[in-house]
Every structure is written in structure tokens, then in C-alpha cells.
C-alpha positions, 0 to 999 in steps of 0.5 A, a space after each residue: 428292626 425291620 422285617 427281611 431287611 436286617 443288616 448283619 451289622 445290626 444283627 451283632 448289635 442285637 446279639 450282643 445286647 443279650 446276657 449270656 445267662 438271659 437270652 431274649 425272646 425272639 422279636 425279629 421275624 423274615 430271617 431264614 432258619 439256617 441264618 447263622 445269628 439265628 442259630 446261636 440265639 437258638 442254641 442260647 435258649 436251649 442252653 438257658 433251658 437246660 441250665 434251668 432244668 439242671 438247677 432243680 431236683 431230681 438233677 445232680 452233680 454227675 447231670 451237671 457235670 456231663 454238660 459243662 463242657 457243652 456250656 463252656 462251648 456255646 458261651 465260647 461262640 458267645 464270645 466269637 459273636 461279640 468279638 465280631 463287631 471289630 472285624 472288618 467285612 470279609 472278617 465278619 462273612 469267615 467268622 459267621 461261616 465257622 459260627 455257623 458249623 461249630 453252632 450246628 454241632 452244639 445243637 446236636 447235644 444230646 439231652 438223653 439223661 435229662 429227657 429220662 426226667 423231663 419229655 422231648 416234647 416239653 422241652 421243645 415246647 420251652 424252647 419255641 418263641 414266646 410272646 411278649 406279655 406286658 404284665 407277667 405272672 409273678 409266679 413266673 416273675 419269682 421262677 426267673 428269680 429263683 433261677 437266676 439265684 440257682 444260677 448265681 450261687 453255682 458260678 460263685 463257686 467256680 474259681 475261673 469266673 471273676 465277675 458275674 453280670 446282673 442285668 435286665 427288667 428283674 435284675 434288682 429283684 435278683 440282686 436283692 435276693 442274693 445279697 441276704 442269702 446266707 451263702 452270700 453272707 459266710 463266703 463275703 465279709 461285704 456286699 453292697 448293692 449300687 445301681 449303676 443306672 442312677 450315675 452318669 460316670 464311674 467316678 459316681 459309681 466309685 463315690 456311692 460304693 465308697 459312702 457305702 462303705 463308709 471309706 471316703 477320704 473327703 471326710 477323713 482328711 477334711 479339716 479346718 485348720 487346713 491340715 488335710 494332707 497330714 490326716 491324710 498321711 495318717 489315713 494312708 498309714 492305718 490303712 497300709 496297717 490293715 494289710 488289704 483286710 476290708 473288713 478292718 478298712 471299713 470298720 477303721 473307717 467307720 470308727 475314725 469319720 470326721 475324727 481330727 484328733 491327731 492322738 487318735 489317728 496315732 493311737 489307732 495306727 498303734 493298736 494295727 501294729 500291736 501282735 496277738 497270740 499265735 492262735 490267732 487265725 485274723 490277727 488284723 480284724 482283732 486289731 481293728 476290733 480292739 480299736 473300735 472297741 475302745 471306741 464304742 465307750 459302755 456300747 462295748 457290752 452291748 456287742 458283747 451280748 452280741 456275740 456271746 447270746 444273740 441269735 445267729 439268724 436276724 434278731 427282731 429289733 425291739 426285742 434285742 433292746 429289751 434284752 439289753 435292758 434286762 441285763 442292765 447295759 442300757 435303761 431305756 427303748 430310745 437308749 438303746 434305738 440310739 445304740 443299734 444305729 450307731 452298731 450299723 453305723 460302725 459295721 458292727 451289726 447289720 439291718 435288714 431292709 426295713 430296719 427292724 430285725 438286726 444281726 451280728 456279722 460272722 466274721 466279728 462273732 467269730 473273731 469276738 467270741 473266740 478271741 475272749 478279749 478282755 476289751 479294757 483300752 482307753 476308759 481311765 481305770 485306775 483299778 484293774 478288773 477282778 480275777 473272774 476276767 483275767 481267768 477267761 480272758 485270752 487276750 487282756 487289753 489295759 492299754 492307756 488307762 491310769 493303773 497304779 497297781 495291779 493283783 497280786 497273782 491272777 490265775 490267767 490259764 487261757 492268757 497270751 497277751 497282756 497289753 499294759 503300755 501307757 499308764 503312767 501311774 503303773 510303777 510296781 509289778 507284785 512278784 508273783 505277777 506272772 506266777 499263773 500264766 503259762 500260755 504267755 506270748 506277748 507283755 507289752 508295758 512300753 511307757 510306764 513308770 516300772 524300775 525292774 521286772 518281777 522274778 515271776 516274768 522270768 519263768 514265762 516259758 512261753 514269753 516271745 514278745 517283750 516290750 519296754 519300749 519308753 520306760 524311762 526308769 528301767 536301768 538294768 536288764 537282769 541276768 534272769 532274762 537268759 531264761 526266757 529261751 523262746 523269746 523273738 523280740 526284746 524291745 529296750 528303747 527309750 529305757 535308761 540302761 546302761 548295759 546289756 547282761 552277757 546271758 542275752 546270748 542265750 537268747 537264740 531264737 530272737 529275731 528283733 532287738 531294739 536297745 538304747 544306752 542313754 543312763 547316766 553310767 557316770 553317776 552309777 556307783 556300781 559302774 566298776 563291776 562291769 566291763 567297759 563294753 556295752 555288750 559284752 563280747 560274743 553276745 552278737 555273734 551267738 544272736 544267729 536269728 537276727 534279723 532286725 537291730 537297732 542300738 541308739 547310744 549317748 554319742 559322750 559315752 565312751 565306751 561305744 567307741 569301743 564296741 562298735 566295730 566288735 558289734 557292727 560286723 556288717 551292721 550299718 552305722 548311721 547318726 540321727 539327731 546328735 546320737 549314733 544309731 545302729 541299724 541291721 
């Protein structure tokens, strides 16, 4: 820039280059006092000195209150400033005149209750031009630093400030610096670092952020069969199941990348949709956790120890192994490497910079050591866990394993869901099954091989959720089922009874019903005893809470004919497939 011939052009490009939170030292010399550009750049540097002073004791809240309104006013005519480089030239000469008085005025702040701590004269002395030093102090260098870290953490927790802009000679250190703050950490369940300087688009930007997040969709939707469009359906449906949760996006993906197993994708879209108790307070992050999980194979232990003994600050590498192997998860230092990368792969753990030191997440410690999860989905057991499980366990998970039997009556005190569906050899339940869990919210035992349910079921006065879901043998829903007063959803499809018990209507509080008559009422000897209603009259009507109904029947059966308009009463009809439908 040339002395004493600056345009007023060029003048607004300079300004604009500066930061509103790093005024740049004064360069250009010949411009008179009163120049309206000069005057801001003046008002800018008192601002950063005052907001540096602010930034450290003695100085409180009440200090810092007193001149926000001041800041919101120099960083408005900031914004006048900026804005100027669209106006025309008249537009351009208005503008610096009103910059110019409204610039004056904020000069005049005073800085009485700041000047009680820190002399006039040595804030004017901060405030004067400064040289350029080629190679600066790095005392200076981790004051600035340590400043703009100040700074950063305060505007965080401003609501009105959307974004924060980082940039300048120091601003990787900067960055650095607030990634692994604790306070960054509790308020943000991700932080990635890209420098943007390294891309020549934002589409190079978006591609880094996304590998940094493990969610790329070219390695989930890659396959050689050429069916890409199919997984990425299935990629879409998991993460519309993950209902905006990042964190449970990135683990999801993290846990699927390069997976083309189209039973996995299905399963881990069943598990997002699977409910949990209502204490619950993350129920998408339990889901996505449960999922990974059963991923992780016997690793699952070693989060485990995570969660419940690992130091909550960063845990020396190495010594974590050690831990491990002294408890017996793993045998050896290079077993245990390979697990630690595969847990920082999975987003489970987190390094530090150099990769020596390793800790959990808040957000899965959290969600692991409340929850209690018995984590059991997915290994092929044929034996379920011991009683000392089920007692702790608030959450049991024994999802497609090959249970043939289970105890007798486990003492679950804490237990609100118990997830069984899909093990084909599970037949029998012993009658006292459910005699020991009163906090019982949610049995899942969809696509088992059950005939009945035990008497011990009935008396879950906590029970809301109900799932039977492709149980081919159930055939009667007993009239013990009216007991269960706080039941919401009651899921038949898929089994072969033939009827409904009048005592459904009990059921007041139930908001979905699922059901299907498929059995085969021609071959049942005890047909005579019942009416020839599906269901039987009233029961729809006493059901005032419902909000979702599906009734699939045997188009052949008879008496559907004859309930039909009993049951429709504003319920839509619709044919699928050769049977008949019924739809809220």
C-alpha cells in the first residue's frame, strides 16, 4: 500500500481483511487522524485491549457486563464497514460520515472500573502502534493464544453467536488448544479439526469432514455386485433411524463401513427402532451403542472396563492394556494395541494427538454405565447368562442368539426391557418367568417359537410394550391379557390366532395394536365356543387412545365379512397381496 495515496477502495479491503476479534498492527502511515477508516481500526485495538484485560482476574462478570453493550457497538460498525464495499460512491462518502461520528462516540467509552486495576497510561501504552517482529516471543505467542482460548470458550456460550471464525498466523495453535479443552468436550459430542487452506473447494472441505467422521457414503453404498443404490436405501433408512443424533450417525457408520451384508444393514435398522425404558434419557445413542456392541464381538468387555473403572481424564495407553490383561479380556500387549485402534476407529475411545494416552467419551460413558446394558445380541449363545447379570441388568439384550431355555425366575429388581426376539429354538417360558420384575416396561419375543405365554407375564403391572411379532405358533391370546391395564402397544402379527379376548377392551391406555387371523379356525375343535366375530363387539370402541391399527386377515375367513364394518368405523380397508388390511 502506498503512503498518502490510498484509495478509500482499498482502504475497505484492508479493513475487511482484519478479524473482528485480531485487529492487525498499524502498517500504513500519511493517513490523517481524523480519517474515518483510521478511527475504527483505532476503536478495534482498544476493544481487543479491553477484552484482553476482561479476560483475566481481577475482572468479573459485573466488569464484563458493563461493556458488552459497547462491544456489540464497535462490532456493529464493523459490520457497516464490510458492507460498504457494495455501496456505490456517494453511498460509500454517507456511510464513512455517519462511521465516522458514531466512531467517535465509542472512543469516548470510558474504562473507569478497569483503569481502578490497570493505569490510564498503560493502557495507552497497549494500545499505540506496534512494530512487526519476524520472529515473536513465545511467551507472547501462548499469551495470544491463551487469549484467544478466553475469548472462544466465553462466545461459545453466548446463544446469539452461531459461528466463530479462527484465522490468522496462530490460528492452528488456537485451535489446537480449544479442541481438547475439557469444556469443548462436555458441551460438543464431536470436534474435527480441517484446515481449509489445504482444499481448493468446499466440496474438498465437505469430503475431509466427512472421512473425519467416518460417514462417507462412497464406502457405504460401494459394492461390486453393483447393488449401490440398494445399500444406499439402506444407509438413508439407518440414518433417518437416527433421528439427527450425530454421535449415533458416526458410530453407525463407523460400525457398517465397507459392510455389504444386507442382513446386517436390516438388522442394525431393527435394533434403531427397537424402545427402551422410560428412564431413559438418550434412547437413540442406546440403540446405536447396543448395535455396535454386538459388533465388537469379546472387545465389547474391554469397553466395558471403560466405562465402569477407566479414569475419566486421558488414560496412559500401554497402561490401559496392562489393565486389561490383568483381568483376563485379552492375553498380549499387541492383542490389545489391535483392540485400542479398532475402539478409536469405532468412535468408542479417543486419542490424544500423539496416540499414546486414550480416553472414553462423556457421552458413551454416560449412556454405558447408567443404562446397565446386559449387551448379549448376536453371539450364538445357547445358555442364558447367570443370575448376578439379570440383578444388575436394567436393559437385557438377547437378541438372535439360539436360546432354547431360560431361568426359571430371575431376580431382575432394576429390569425394563428384555429383548428375546429371534431365537428360533426358544419354545417354553417357565411360569414364574416374570414372577421377579416389577419395573417391566417392554418383552420383546417376536420370531421365536413360543405357543403360549406364562401366567408370571400377566402380572407385570408396569408392562407397555408387548411384542410377538412372527411367532407362528402362538394361536390364543388368553383372557389374562385384560390385566395388563398399562399396556400401549400389543403386537400379534405374524402369529396364527384366530381371535381377539373380549378382555382386550380392558385395555384402555393402548395406542398401537398390530394383529393378523391367519389360523386355521376350521381345523380348531374348540371353534363352537366362540362367536362368529373376529372381535368381539365393543372392544374397538372402549380402545379411545388409539392411534395406530393394523388387522391383516384370511381373505377365505368368513367371518371377516362380518366385522368389518363393526370394527372399520373410520378405519381405512385396503387389499395387499391376496389378504385384507386394515389400517388407522
Amino acid at each position: 500500500m502506498e503512503k498518502g495515496t490510498t484509495s478509500i477502495q482499498n482502504s475497505f479491503r484492508k479493513l475487511r481483511r482484519q478479524h473482528l476479534v485480531q485487529t492487525l498492527p498499524y502498517s500504513e502511515r500519511g493517513w490523517s487522524i481524523y480519517h474515518p477508516l483510521k478511527r475504527v481500526k483505532e476503536l478495534n485495538r482498544k476493544k481487543d485491549i479491553v477484552c484482553l484485560i476482561l479476560s483475566y482476574p481481577p475482572m468479573t462478570s459485573a466488569n464484563k457486563e458493563r461493556h458488552k453493550n459497547w462491544f456489540r457497538d464497535v462490532l456493529k460498525i464493523n459490520h457497516k464497514v464490510r458492507e460498504m464495499e457494495r455501496f456505490s460512491s456517494q453511498e460509500k462518502n454517507t456511510s464513512l460520515s455517519e462511521v465516522s461520528s458514531e466512531t467517535t462516540t465509542l472512543l469516548k467509552h470510558s474504562l473507569n472500573d478497569i483503569e481502578a486495576f490497570v493505569p490510564p497510561v498503560i493502557i495507552e501504552k497497549m494500545t499505540e502502534k506496534t512494530l512487526h517482529v519476524t520472529q515473536p516471543d513465545e511467551n507472547l505467542h501462548n499469551l495470544v493464544v491463551n487469549f484467544a482460548t478466553r475469548q472462544i470458550l466465553e462466545e461459545i456460550e453466548n446463544p446469539e453467536v452461531l459461528r466463530i471464525r479462527i484465522s490468522g498466523k496462530d490460528a492452528i495453535k488456537v485451535i489446537s488448544a480449544v479442541k481438547d479443552l475439557p469444556q469443548i468436550r462436555k458441551r460438543f459430542n464431536i470436534v474435527i479439526r480441517v484446515d481449509a487452506s489445504l482444499y481448493l473447494d468446499i466440496k474438498g472441505i465437505e469430503e475431509e469432514i466427512a472421512t473425519q467422521l467416518g460417514f462417507s457414503f462412497n464406502e457405504w453404498v460401494l459394492s461390486k455386485n453393483g447393488s449401490g443404490s440398494s445399500f444406499q436405501h439402506r444407509a438413508t433408512d439407518v440414518v433417518e433411524k437416527c433421528y439427527g443424533h450425530l454421535l449415533a450417525v458416526v458410530l453407525m457408520a463407523r460400525a457398517l463401513k465397507m459392510v455389504f451384508n444386507a442382513e446386517i444393514w436390516e438388522h442394525a435398522s431393527y435394533i434403531l427402532s427397537l424402545p427402551h425404558g422410560s428412564h431413559m434419557k438418550d434412547k437413540v445413542l442406546c440403540s446405536a451403542l447396543a448395535f455396535v456392541m454386538e459388533r465388537l464381538g469379546s472387545a465389547a468387555e474391554c469397553v466395558k472396563y471403560c466405562a465402569f473403572y477407566m479414569r475419566r481424564e486421558m488414560m496412559n495407553k500401554v497402561d490401559l492394556i496392562l489393565e486389561w490383561i490383568k483381568r483376563a479380556l485379552i492375553g498380549t500387549l499387541d492383542e490389545g494395541e489391535k483392540i485400542v485402534q479398532d475402539l478409536v476407529g469405532a468412535f468408542l475411545l479417543e486419542s490424544s494427538q500423539d496416540g499414546k494416552f486414550v480416553q472414553m467419551r462423556d457421552e458413551i460413558h454416560e449412556v454405558l454405565v447408567n443404562s446397565r446394558f446386559l449387551l448379549l445380541g448376536g453371539k450364538g449363545l445357547t445358555k442364558a447368562p447367570k443370575g448376578l447379570a439379570w440383578e444388575e441388568a436394567s436393559e437385557i439384550h438377547l437378541i438372535n442368539n439360539r436360546l432354547s431355555e431360560l431361568p426359571n425366575s430371575p431376580n431382575c429388581p432394576q429390569l425394563s426391557a428384555l429383548f428375546l426376539q429371534k431365537n428360533p429354538f426358544l419354545r417354553v417360558l417357565p411360569p414364574t418367568f416374570f414372577l421377579h420384575m416389577p419395573m417391566l416396561q417392554i418383552v420383546d419375543l417376536s420370531h421365536t417359537k413360543i405357543r403360549s405365554l406364562p401366567q408370571s407375564l400377566y402380572g407385570l403391572a408396569q408392562l407397555q410394550r408387548l411384542f410377538l411379532r412372527g411367532c407362528k405358533l402362538f394361536m390364543e391370546l388368553p383372557p389374562e391379557v385384560g390385566r395388563l391395564s398399562n399396556l400401549k402397544v400389543l403386537d400379534l402379527e405374524g402369529t396364527e390366532i384366530i381371535r381377539l379376548p373380549v378382555e382386550v377392551g380392558r385395555l384402555t391406555n393402548l395406542t398401537c395394536l398390530k394383529m393378523a387371523f391367519y389360523g386355521d379356525n376350521d381345523n380348531r375343535t374348540d371353534i363352537n365356543q366362540y362367536s362368529n366375530s373376529i372381535i368381539p363387539q365393543g372392544v374397538m370402541s372402549n380402545l379411545v387412545h388409539l392411534k395406530e391399527v393394523i388387522i391383516d386377515v384370511n381373505p377365505d375367513d368368513k367371518r371377516w365379512n362380518a366385522n368389518v364394518k363393526e370394527i372399520g368405523g373410520g378405519v381405512q380397508l385396503r387389499s395387499i397381496g391376496g389378504s385384507s388390511t386394515l389400517l388407522a
